[in-house]
N, C-alpha and C positions, 0 to 999 in steps of 0.2 A: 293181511297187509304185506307189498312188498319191499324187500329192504331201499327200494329207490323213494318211496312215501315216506320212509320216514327221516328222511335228508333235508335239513336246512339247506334254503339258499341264499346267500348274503350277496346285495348289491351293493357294491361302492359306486358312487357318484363322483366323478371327478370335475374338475373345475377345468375351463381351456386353462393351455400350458402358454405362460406369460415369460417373458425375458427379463422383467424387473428384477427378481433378485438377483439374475448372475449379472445385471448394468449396476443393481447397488453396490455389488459386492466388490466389480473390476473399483470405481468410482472410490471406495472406501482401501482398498488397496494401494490404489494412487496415494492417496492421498495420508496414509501410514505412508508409503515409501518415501514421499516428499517429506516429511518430517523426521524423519531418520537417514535422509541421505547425507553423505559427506562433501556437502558441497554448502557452501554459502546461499544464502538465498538470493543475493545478484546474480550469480554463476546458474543456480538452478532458471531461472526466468530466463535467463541467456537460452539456455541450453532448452527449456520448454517453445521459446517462441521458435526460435530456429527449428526445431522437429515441427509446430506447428506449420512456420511457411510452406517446409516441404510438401508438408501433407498434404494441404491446399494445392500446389503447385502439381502434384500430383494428382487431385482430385481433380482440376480443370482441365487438365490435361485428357483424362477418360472420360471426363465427361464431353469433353469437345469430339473423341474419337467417335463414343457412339452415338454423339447427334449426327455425325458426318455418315455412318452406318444405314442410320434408321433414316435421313434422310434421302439416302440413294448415290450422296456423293462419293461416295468410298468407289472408283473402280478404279481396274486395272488401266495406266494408261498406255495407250497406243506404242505398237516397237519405235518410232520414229520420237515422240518424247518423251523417251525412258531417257535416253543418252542426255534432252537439254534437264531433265529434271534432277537426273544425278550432277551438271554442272552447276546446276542454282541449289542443288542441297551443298554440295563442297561449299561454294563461295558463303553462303550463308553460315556455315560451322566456321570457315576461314574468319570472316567479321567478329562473331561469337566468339573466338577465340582470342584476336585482339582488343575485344572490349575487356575478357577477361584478364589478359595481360596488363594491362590500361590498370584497372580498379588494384590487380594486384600490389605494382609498383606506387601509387598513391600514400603516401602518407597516413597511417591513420588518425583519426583527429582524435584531442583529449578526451571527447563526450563518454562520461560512459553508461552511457543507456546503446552504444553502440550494439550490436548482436551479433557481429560479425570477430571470429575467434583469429588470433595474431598469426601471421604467417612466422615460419621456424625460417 
């Protein structure tokens, strides 16, 4: 016999590789942190929906990109309306900008389910 016959060979079998436990594990993380944070539980809701908007606002945002993408609309425009597209992005931040002047100067109302955090 030679020394290679007389060699076990051990298969492991492994299972596909799942994300569950590192989603249980973030999920259960949260959710320790939320009960130990130092914040009120109004102030934590505040402060969870408002990162939630973001996120959203964020997420429609790329997803609107790469439908424009995949559907072919994304090109470069023409030298002649680059100049009126940079005048209609201005004016459009310009607007955007006085809305948010608008909202800022407004009164806050008593509500407080409000989400919106106090100007200093």
């Amino acid at each position: 016999m030679s020394r290679d016959d007389d060699r076990e060979v051990v298969y492991v079998e492994r299972e596909g590789g799942s994300l569950k436990p590192i989603l249980f594990g973030a999920l259960f993380g949260m959710a320790v942190g939320l009960l130990f944070a130092p914040q009120t539980g109004a102030e934590t809701r505040r402060a969870l929906k408002r990162r939630l908007r973001k996120a959203r606002a964020l997420a429609e945002e790329k997803v609107g990109e790469l439908s424009e993408r995949i559907s072919g609309e994304w090109r470069d425009p023409e030298p002649s309306s680059r100049a009126e597209t940079r005048d209609e992005i201005r004016s459009d931040l310009g607007q955007r900008l006085a809305e948010a002047r608008k909202r800022r100067r407004k009164p806050a109302p008593d509500d407080e389910d409000e989400d919106e955090e106090p100007v200093a």
